[in-house]
C-alpha positions in Angstrom: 8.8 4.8 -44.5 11.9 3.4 -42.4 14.8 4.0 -44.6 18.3 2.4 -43.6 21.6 4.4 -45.1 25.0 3.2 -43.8 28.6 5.1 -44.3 32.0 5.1 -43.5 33.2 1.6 -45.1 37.1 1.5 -47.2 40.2 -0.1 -47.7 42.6 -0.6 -44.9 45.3 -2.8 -43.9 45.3 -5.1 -41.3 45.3 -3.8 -37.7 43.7 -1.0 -38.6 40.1 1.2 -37.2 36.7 1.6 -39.0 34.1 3.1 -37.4 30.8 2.2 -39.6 27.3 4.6 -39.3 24.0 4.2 -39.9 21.6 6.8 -40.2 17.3 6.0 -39.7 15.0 8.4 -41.0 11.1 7.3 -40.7 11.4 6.3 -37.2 13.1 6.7 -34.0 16.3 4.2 -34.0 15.4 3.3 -30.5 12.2 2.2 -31.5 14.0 -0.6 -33.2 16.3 -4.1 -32.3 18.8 -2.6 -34.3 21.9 -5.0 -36.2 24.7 -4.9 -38.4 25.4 -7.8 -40.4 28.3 -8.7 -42.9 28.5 -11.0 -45.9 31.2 -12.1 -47.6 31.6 -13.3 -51.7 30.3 -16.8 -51.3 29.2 -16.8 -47.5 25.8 -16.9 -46.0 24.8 -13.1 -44.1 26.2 -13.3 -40.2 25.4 -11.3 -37.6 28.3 -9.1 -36.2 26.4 -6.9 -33.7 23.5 -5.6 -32.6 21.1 -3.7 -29.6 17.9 -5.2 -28.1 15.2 -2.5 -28.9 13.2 -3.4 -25.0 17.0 -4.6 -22.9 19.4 -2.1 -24.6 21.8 -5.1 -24.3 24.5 -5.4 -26.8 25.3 -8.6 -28.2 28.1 -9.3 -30.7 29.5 -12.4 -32.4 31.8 -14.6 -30.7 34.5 -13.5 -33.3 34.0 -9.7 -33.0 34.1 -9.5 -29.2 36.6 -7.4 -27.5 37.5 -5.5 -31.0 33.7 -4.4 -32.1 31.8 -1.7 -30.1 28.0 -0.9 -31.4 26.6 2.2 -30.3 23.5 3.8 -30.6 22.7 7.7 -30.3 19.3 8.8 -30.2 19.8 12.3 -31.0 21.0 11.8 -33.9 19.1 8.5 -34.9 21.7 6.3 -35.6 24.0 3.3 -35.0 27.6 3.0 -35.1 30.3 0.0 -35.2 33.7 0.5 -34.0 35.7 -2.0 -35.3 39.7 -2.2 -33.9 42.2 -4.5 -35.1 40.6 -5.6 -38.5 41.6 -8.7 -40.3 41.4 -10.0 -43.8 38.6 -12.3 -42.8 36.5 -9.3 -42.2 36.4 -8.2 -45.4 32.9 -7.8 -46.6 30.1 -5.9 -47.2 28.0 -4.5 -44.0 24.4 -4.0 -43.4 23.1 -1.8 -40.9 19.3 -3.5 -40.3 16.2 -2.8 -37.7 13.3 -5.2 -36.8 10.4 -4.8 -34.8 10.9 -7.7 -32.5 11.5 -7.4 -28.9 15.7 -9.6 -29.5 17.1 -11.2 -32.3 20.4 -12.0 -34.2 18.6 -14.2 -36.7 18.6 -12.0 -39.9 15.4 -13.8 -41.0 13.4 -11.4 -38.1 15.0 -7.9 -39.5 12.4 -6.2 -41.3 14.6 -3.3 -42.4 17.8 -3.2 -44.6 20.5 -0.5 -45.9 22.0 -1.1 -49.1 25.5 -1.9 -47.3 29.2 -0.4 -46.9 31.9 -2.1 -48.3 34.9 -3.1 -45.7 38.0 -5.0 -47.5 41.0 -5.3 -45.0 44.3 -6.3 -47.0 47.0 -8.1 -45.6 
């Protein structure tokens, strides 16, 4: 079975670097439109950025670009986000997730889900 494990979340002040991982096991990661999302206490699950499993276009959210890179390396089966000059309003909790479609941002269409990395960003 697909199995979704992400790492690398923690405290950090504002300006600083986080680079987020998550590892696949049960299938290959570029089998996979791959995404990470983040929640926040009290808001609804938004994408932040993700990897078209036919294209291998990135996409990110309109308030991520230019400071978030995804990655994806198939050797090792995983996905990364590289995420420069946090903010407070990132604080939240992360989810690496895969779905079978084709595209998507839409977390409705991701069929796959880790249990999250924690990300709080102090000011």
């Amino acid at each position: 079975q697909v199995k979704l494990v992400e790492s690398g979340g923690g405290l950090v002040q504002t300006g600083a670097s986080l680079t987020l991982s998550c590892a696949v096991s049960g299938q290959t990661v570029s089998a996979f439109t791959m995404g990470w999302f983040r929640q926040a206490p009290g808001k609804e699950r938004e994408f932040v950025a993700g990897i078209d499993r036919i294209t291998d276009t990135t996409n990110y959210a309109d308030a991520v670009k230019g400071r978030f890179t995804f990655s994806r390396d198939n050797v090792k089966n995983t996905i990364q986000l590289q995420m420069n000059g946090l903010k407070p309003e990132a604080t939240a909790k992360y989810y690496c997730a895969a779905s079978i479609r084709a595209y998507g941002s839409s977390s409705q269409y991701f069929n796959y889900w880790g249990q999250g990395t924690q990300v709080t960003v102090s000011s």
